[in-house]
Every structure is written in C-alpha cells, then in structure tokens.
N, C-alpha and C positions, 0 to 999 in steps of 0.2 A: 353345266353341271347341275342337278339336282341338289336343290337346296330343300332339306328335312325341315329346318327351324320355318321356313315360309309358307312347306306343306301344310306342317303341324298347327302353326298361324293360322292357316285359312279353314281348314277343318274344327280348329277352336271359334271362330269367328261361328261359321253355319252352322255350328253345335248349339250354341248363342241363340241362332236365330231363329232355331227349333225349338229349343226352350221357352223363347218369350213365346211362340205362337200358342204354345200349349197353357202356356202360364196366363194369357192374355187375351187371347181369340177365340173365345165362346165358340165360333162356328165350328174352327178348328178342330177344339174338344168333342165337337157333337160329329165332326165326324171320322176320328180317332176311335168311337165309340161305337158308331158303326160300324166300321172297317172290321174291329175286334170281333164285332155280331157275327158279320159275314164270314169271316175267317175260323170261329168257331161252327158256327152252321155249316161248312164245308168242312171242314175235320166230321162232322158228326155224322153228314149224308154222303163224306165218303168221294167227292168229287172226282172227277177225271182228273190229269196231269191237265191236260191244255184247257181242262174249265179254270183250273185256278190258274194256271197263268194270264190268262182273261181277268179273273176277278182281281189278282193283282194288277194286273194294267185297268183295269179299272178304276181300282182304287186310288192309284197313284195319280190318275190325269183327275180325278177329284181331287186330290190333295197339291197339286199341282195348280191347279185352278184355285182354289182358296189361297196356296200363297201369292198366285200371282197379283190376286184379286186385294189382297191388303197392304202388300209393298205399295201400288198403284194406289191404295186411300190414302199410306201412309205419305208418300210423296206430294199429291194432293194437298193433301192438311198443312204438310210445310211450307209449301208453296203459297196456298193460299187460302188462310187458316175462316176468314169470313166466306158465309153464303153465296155461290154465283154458279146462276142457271147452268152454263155449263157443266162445270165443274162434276154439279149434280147429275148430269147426262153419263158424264164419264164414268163416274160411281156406279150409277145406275146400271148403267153397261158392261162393266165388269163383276158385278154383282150378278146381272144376266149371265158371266159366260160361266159362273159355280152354278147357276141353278140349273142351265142347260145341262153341265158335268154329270149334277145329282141326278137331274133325270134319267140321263142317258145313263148313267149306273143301278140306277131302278130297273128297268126295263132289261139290259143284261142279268143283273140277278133275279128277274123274274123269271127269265130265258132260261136260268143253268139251275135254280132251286125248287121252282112248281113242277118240274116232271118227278124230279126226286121225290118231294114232300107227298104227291100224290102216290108214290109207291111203296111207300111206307106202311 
C-alpha cells in the first residue's frame, strides 16, 4: 500500500536538503545563478526544443555534481573532522568531478549559444 504520510516525509526531508544547499553552499548558489543566466539567454536567442533539453541535462549533472560533491565533504567532516592526507585526496577529487561538470557545461553552451549570438 502506498503510504502518503512517508511520501510526504521524504519529499519534506529533500526539500530540507535543497534549502540548506542554497542557504549554505556558496557553489551552489553560483550555480543556481548560472543556470538562471543560461536559461534566460535561451528564452532570449530563441533555442531549439532539444538544445534546451541538453542545456537542461546539463545543468542538472552540474547540479548533480555539486550535491554529490558536498554530501561526500559533509560525510567526511563527520567522520573525520582533523586533517589527513587522504581524506584531502578524496575532497580534492570530488571537487574535480564539479569542475569537470562546469567545464563540460562551458563547452556545450558554447556549442548551442555562439552560433546564435553571432547571428544576431
């Protein structure tokens, strides 16, 4: 049986957990802020249908990657709240895999908004 009260539960829970990131994670916010950029620049140049579904899967394996990227500190930290080399590797590394995200969202909206911008 579908249980509503647990549904509602857990979707209050992730609501939560979007809240702190925005409330909380500077990266986050910057690229909320983006997204918004992007997503205005495309209403404005008028995009295809399947560019912006691109630029929305885009967006989201960014945003995707940043939370995975701070659960993973967050766990970290509680774990093991002093400096060790490791640790830092691991950080480091997941930090890598939003910068890879960023870039690789660069490079698509460079792909789907310079032909546009130039025929303007």
């Amino acid at each position: 049986m579908f249980d509503y009260k647990k549904f509602l539960s857990s979707f209050s829970h992730a609501t939560n957990g979007l809240i702190y990131l925005l409330k909380d994670e500077q990266n986050f916010r910057i690229h909320i802020l983006l997204a918004i950029v992007s997503l205005f620049l495309a209403i404005y140049l008028q995009i295809s249908y399947f560019e912006l579904l691109i630029l929305f899967l885009t967006i989201s394996f960014v945003f995707m990657a940043e939370i995975v990227n701070t659960v993973i500190e967050k766990i970290l930290d509680l774990l093991h709240p002093e400096f060790h080399e490791k640790i830092k590797i691991i950080k480091d590394a997941t930090a890598g895999v939003v910068l890879f995200a960023a870039i690789v969202s660069l490079f698509i909206g460079a792909i789907i908004f310079i032909p546009k911008i130039f025929l303007i």
